[in-house]
N, C-alpha and C positions, 0 to 999 in steps of 0.2 A: 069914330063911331059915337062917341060919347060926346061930341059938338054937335052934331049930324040929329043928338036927343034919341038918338036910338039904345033901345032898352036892350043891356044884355041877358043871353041863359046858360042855358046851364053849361052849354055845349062852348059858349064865350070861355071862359075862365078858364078851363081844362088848356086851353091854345095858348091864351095869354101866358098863361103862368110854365107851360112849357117852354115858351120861346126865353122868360126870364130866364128858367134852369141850365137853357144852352147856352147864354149870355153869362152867365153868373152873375148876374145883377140883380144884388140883394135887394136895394133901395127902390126900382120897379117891382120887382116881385112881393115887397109888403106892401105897396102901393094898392098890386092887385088883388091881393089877401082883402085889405082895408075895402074895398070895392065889392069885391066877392060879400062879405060879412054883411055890408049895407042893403047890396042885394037878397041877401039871404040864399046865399048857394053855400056860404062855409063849411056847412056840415056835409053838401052834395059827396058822395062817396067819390066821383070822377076829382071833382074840385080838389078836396083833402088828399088825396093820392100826388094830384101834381103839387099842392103844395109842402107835403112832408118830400119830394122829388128836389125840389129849387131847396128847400132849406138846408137839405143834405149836401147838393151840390155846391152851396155856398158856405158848407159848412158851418153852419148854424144846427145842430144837433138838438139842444135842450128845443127850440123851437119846433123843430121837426117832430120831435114828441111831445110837444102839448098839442099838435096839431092831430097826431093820432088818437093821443089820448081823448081828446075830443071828439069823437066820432062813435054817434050813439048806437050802431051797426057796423063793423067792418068786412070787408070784404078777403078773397085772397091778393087782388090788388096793393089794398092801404098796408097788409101785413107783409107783405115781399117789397113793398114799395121803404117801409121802417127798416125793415132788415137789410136793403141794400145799401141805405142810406148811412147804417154803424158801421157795414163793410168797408165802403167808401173811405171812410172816416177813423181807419183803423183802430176801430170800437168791434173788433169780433166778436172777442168775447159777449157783451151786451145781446151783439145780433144772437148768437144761440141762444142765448137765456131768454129773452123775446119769444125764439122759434119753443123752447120748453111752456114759457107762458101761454103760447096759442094752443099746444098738443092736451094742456092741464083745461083749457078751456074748452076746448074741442069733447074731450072726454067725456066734461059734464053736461053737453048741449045733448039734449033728447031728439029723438030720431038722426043723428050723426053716427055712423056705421062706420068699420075699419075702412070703406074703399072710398068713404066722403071725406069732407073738408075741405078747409081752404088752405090745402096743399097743395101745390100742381108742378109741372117742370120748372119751369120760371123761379116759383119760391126755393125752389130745391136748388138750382142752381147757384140760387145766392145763400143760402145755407153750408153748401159744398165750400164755397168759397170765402167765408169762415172758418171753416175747417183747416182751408189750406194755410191759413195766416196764423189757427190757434197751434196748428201741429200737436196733436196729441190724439195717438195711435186709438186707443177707446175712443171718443167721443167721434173719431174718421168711421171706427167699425159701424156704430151704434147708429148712425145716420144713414152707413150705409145698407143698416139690416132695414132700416125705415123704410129706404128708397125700394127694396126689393117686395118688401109688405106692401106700399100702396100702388107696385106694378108701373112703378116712375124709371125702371132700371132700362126699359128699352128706348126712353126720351135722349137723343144726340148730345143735347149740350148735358145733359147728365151725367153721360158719361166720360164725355171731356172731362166736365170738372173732377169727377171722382179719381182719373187718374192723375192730375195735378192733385190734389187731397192727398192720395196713397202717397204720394211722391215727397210733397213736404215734411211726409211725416217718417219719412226715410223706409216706408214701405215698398220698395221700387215691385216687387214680385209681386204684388197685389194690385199696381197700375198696371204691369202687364199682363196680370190676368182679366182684369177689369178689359184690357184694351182686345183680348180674344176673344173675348165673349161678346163682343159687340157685334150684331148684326148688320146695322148698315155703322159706316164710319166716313167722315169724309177730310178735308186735308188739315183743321183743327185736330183731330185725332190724330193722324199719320205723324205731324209735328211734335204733338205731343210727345208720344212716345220716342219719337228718336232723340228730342230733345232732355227726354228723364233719363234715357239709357247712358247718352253723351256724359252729361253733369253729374252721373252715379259712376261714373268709369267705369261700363259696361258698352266700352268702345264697339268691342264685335258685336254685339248684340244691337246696337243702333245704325252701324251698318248693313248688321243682315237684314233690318226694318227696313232700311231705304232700299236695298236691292230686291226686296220682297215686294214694296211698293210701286219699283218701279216695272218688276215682272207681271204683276198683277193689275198692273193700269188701273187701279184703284182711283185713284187721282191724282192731277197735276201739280209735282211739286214746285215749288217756289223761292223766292231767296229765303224765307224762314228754315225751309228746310234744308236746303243749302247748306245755311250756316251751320247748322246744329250738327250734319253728319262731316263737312270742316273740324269742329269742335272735336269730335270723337277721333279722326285722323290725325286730330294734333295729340291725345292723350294716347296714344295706342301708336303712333308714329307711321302709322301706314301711307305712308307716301306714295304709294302706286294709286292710292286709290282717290287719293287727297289729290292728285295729279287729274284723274281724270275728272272728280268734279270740280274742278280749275276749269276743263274743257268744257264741262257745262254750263258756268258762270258765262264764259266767252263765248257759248252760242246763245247763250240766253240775253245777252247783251246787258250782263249784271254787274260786270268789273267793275263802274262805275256806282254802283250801291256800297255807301258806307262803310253798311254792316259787314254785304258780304268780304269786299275786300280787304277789313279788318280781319274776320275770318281766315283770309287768306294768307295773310301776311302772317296770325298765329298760326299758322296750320304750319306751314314752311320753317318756323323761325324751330318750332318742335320737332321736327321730323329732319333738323339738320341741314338746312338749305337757308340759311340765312341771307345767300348773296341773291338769292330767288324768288326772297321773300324783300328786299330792299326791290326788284325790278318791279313786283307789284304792288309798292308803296309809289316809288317814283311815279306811275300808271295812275293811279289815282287823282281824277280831276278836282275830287275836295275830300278834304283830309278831316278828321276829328279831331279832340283830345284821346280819346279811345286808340285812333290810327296812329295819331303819333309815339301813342305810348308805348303800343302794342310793338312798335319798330326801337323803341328808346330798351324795350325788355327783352326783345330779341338778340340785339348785338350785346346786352349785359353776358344772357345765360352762356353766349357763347363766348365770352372771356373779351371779348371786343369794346375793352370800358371805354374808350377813345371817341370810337365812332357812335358810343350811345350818346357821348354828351355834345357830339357835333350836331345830333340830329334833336338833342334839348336846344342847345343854342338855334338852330333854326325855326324850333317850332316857334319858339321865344321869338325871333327876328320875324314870322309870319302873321303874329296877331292870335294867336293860340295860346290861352293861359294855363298852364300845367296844373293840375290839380292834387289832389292826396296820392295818387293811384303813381301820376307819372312820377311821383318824386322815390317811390316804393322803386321803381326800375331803375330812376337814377341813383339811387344807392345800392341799390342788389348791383349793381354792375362796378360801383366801385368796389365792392366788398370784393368780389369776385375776381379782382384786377388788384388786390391790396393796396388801391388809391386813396391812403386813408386822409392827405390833406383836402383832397378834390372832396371825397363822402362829405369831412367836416364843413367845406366853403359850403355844400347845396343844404344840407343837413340845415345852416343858419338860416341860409338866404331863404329858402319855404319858408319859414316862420317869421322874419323883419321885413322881405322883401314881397311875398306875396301872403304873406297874413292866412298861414295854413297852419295851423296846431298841429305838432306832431301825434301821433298816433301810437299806438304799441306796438305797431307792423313798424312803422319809421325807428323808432327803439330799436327793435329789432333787429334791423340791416347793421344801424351801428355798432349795438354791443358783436355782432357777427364781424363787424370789418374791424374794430378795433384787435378784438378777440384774437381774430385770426391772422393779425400783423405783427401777435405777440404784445398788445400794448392791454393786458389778463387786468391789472391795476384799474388803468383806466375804463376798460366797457364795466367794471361791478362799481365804480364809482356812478356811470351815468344811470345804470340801476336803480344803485339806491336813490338821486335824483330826482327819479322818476315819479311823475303826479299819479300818473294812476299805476293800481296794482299791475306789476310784471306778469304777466302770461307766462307758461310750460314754454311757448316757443321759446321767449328770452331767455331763460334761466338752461334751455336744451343748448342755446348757441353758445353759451359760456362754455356748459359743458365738455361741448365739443371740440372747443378751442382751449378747454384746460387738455384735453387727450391730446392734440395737439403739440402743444409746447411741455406738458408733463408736469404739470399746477397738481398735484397731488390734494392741498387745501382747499385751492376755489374751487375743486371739481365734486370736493365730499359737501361743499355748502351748496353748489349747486344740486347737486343732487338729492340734497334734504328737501330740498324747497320745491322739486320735479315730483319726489314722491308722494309728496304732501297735495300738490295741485292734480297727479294723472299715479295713481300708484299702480294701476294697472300695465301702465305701458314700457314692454320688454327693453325698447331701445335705449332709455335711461339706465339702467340694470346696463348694460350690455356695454357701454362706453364706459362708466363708472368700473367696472370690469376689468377693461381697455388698459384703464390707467392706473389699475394695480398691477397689472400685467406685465407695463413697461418700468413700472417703479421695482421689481421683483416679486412684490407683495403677494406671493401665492394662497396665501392663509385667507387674506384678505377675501381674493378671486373666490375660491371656497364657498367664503361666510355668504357672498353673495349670490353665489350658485343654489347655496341652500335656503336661503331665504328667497328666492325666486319657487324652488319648489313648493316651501311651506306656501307660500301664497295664492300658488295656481299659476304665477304670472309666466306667460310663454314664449318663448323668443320668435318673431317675428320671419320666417322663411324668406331669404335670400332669392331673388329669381329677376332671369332676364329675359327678352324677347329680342325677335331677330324677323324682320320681314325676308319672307321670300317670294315672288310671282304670285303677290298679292294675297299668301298665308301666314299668318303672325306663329313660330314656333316658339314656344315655350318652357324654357330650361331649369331645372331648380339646383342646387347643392350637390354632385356625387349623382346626378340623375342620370336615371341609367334605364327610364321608361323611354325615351323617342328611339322610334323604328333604325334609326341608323348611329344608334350608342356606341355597338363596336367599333365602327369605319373612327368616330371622333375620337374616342379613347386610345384607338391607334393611331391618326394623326397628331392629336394631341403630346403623344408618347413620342414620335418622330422627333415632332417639334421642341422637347425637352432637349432633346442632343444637340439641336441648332442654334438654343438659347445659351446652353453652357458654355458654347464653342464662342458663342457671342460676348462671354462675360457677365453673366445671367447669374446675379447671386438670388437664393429666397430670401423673401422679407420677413423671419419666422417671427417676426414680433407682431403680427396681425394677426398670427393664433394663439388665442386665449390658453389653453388647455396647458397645462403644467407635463410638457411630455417631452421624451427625444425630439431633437431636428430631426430626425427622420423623419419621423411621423408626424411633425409640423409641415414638411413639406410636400409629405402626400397630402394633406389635409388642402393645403395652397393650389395644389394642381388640378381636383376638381371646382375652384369656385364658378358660380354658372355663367357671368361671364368670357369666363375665357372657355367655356361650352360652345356658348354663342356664339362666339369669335371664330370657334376653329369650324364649326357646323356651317356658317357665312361663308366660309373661306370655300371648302370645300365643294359649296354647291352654286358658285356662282363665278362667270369669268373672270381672266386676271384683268385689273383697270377698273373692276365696279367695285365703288364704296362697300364698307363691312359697316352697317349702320345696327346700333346695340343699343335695347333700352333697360335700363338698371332699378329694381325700386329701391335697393340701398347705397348708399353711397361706396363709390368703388375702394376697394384696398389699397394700400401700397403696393403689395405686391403684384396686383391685377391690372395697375396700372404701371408696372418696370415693365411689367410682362409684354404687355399690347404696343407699350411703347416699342419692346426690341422684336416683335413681331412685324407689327409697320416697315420694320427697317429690315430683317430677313425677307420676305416674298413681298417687297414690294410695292404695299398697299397700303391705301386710305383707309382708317376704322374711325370709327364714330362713336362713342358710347355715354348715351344719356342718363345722367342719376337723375334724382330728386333736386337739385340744388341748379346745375348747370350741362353743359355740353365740353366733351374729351374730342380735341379732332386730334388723331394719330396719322401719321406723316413721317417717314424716314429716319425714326428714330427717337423723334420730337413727340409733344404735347402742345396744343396749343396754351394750358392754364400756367406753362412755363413752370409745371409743377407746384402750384399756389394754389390748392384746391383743399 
């Protein structure tokens, strides 16, 4: 054009400099600036727009804002066009302060009325999305009384983003109020929410979105959506249902997406089918680091350290460079396998062989697997070590492996340093407890039972779940709310006389409480797993899994129990804590009792 002698306007520059912004091509893009200024379009409102647009995208920030600041009128354009450009550029913060500068200026301009401005969907959306990066509960409110004032609340992408906003700011019930009140919604919404429900572990509640969505024919969901209600069937273990959007994958002809069959593989590896979740890895025509990892974490949780590091070794033989994330599996799976020469060989090689700095999750695993092999000395040496400050996690896995082996000393130093970092949190209190408990120390148990009172701090309720034909039942401690309490309490009682007959001693050292074995062993007999267990057994045929999900870690005694259970009637149990997978089988464990 410009060989050709043809003169550009205004409508030139706005193109040009877009196409730089798609390119991220700084060095064109001030070309065109320079070209624009000689023409005298620089100040043109379209012009300035696209170029505070390119400078954001190329990351050029301070440029970006002299280019606003230059502009002797702005429009709502130049000002959503600045504010998206600090979003981009994770400069939130900046962006609100901006958005306060325009509301402060707006204020003062004569004839501008609450329902004017240069406010509109668009800027709101990229305001929102500030929000969602600042996380902080006020300023999510405060924008969003804004959005409801200038009547921007029935705008679509508004609402998307407002329930992303509520959501990062750990408002979940305020995205799903945001997401009922919306009048039209389309599959950005649908997504949305099952995906905040999913990642708040409000498993049921992200499925009941997707069967709502898909009764309601609202719109076509997708592999986004897919994955997200995947996700929630891995956290909540519902495999019936996680089964059938399998079938959907495989009609939808998605097995072959990534994501979704990343999804898939964690969905399975959770929900206790690991050999199921390896047949939809092997399926996969191209694998990730994510995929691979997602399969290297699956055979950890399930005690399977062997075949996690055959499927490192392969990914390694594939062209697949393991990243932070995979090394986090390949150590939880030695932990979990008390593999502590193999932990230490990968624990080095990350760091000399693939130039990965450990992490305080990779810390982690270690002090957990030295910990827990008894070798108490060595994980508070790599501690102390340690470049950056220890986390609650580190200093909880000591902990838990002084209650363990019965560290009386690491367990009270550890504990100083849990209190000091989470003083709120009961499970600290509660193993520190543990291990007075097994030391004798009842005075001890006491002081801490009382200073748990004086503080407020409260223990943390025990409970399991138990799929049944696609209902998740929910069990707590001594619970004696679900419709068929009697029937289990009376099987449960049966099965006491089968256990003893079997050689069934109680484990009375897993109750705290300074009282008779007797009453130690009543206290043993309601824990809500073996609730679960006996409620499984009962209502489902003999040959189908008893699959059990735990949110604390199971007992000694809950775990002799299930074990000599397995081995009286017969059957496979399953019982997922926080840490790993219990597969029970004729007698056996699969953690080889290393857990």
């Amino acid at each position: 054009m410009r060989k050709s002698a043809i003169n550009p306007n205004r409508s030139t520059f706005p193109c040009a400099i877009k196409s730089c912004s798609a390119l991220c091509d700084l060095i064109s893009g001030k070309q065109a600036h320079q070209q624009a200024f000689v023409f005298g379009y620089a100040s043109d409102l379209f012009t300035s727009s696209a170029l505070i647009d390119m400078y954001s995208k190329c990351g050029e920030l301070d440029d970006a804002r002299n280019v606003f600041d230059e502009i002797p009128h702005r429009n709502v354009v130049s000002w959503t066009s600045m504010i998206n450009g600090y979003v981009q550029n994770d400069s939130a913060r900046e962006a609100l302060l901006l958005f306060k500068e325009r509301l402060v200026e707006e204020s003062s301009e004569v004839g501008v009325d609450d329902d004017g401005g240069c406010v509109d969907g668009v800027a709101m959306v990229a305001i929102l999305a500030a929000c969602s990066r600042v996380c902080e509960k006020n300023v999510t409110r405060g924008v969003h009384g804004f959005v409801i004032k200038r009547g921007l609340d029935e705008v679509l992408g508004v609402g998307n983003t407002l329930i992303d906003a509520y959501a990062k700011c750990g408002m979940v019930d305020f995205s799903r109020k945001v997401f009922d009140e919306m009048n039209d919604k389309d599959l950005i919404s649908w997504n949305s929410i099952i995906a905040v429900c999913a990642q708040h572990g409000l498993a049921d509640e992200a499925i009941g979105v997707f069967q709502s969505m898909v009764s309601n024919a609202e719109a076509d969901y997708n592999a986004i959506t897919l994955s997200a209600v995947l996700l929630a069937c891995a956290h909540s273990g519902a495999l019936r249902v996680g089964k059938e959007i399998h079938v959907q994958v495989i009609k939808m002809y998605l097995e072959s997406n990534v994501f979704v069959g990343t999804s898939i593989i964690d969905m399975y590896c959770k929900c206790g089918r690991v050999n199921t979740a390896r047949r939809a890895f092997d399926r996969m025509n191209f694998k990730n680091v994510k995929s691979w990892s997602a399969m290297i974490a699956g055979y950890g949780m399930h005690g399977q350290a062997r075949e996690a590091l055959k499927v490192l070794s392969d990914m390694i033989n594939a062209g697949v460079r393991p990243n932070s994330i995979s090394f986090i599996s390949v150590l939880s799976a030695c932990c979990h396998a008390g593999m502590v020469d193999e932990g230490w060989h990968w624990f080095c090689a990350m760091q000399h062989r693939f130039n990965i700095k450990p992490s305080v999750e990779h810390y982690g695993c270690m002090v957990d697997l030295f910990g827990r092999a008894g070798y108490l000395k060595r994980a508070y040496n790599l501690i102390m070590d340690m470049r950056a400050r220890p986390d609650f996690v580190i200093w909880c896995s000591l902990l838990a492996s002084c209650r363990i082996h019965k560290n009386v000393e690491l367990g009270e130093i550890s504990a100083r340093k849990l209190l000091e970092l989470d003083p709120n949190n009961s499970g600290y209190y509660t193993l520190l407890s543990n291990i007075y408990a097994d030391a004798g120390r009842w005075e001890d148990v006491k002081k801490m039972r009382v200073f748990m009172k004086n503080h407020g701090v409260v223990k943390s309720p025990g409970f399991s779940l138990v799929e049944l034909k696609g209902r998740v039942h929910v069990f707590l401690v001594g619970d004696r709310q679900h419709q068929q309490h009697e029937k289990i309490y009376a099987y449960l009682k049966e099965l006491s006389w089968k256990l003893l007959e079997a050689g069934y001693v109680p484990s009375v050292g897993s109750v705290l409480h300074d009282v008779d074995e007797e009453e130690k062993e009543m206290t043993l007999r309601v824990h809500s797993e073996k609730l679960a267990v006996v409620f499984g057994i009962m209502n489902s045929a003999h040959g189908v899994t008893i699959q059990v999900i735990k949110n604390l870690r199971t007992c000694e005694d809950c775990h002799t129990t299930v074990k000599l259970i397995s081995k009286i009637i017969d059957r496979e149990i399953v019982i997922r804590d926080p840490k790993r997978f219990h597969h029970f089988s004729k007698g056996a464990c699969s953690c080889g009792d290393y857990w």
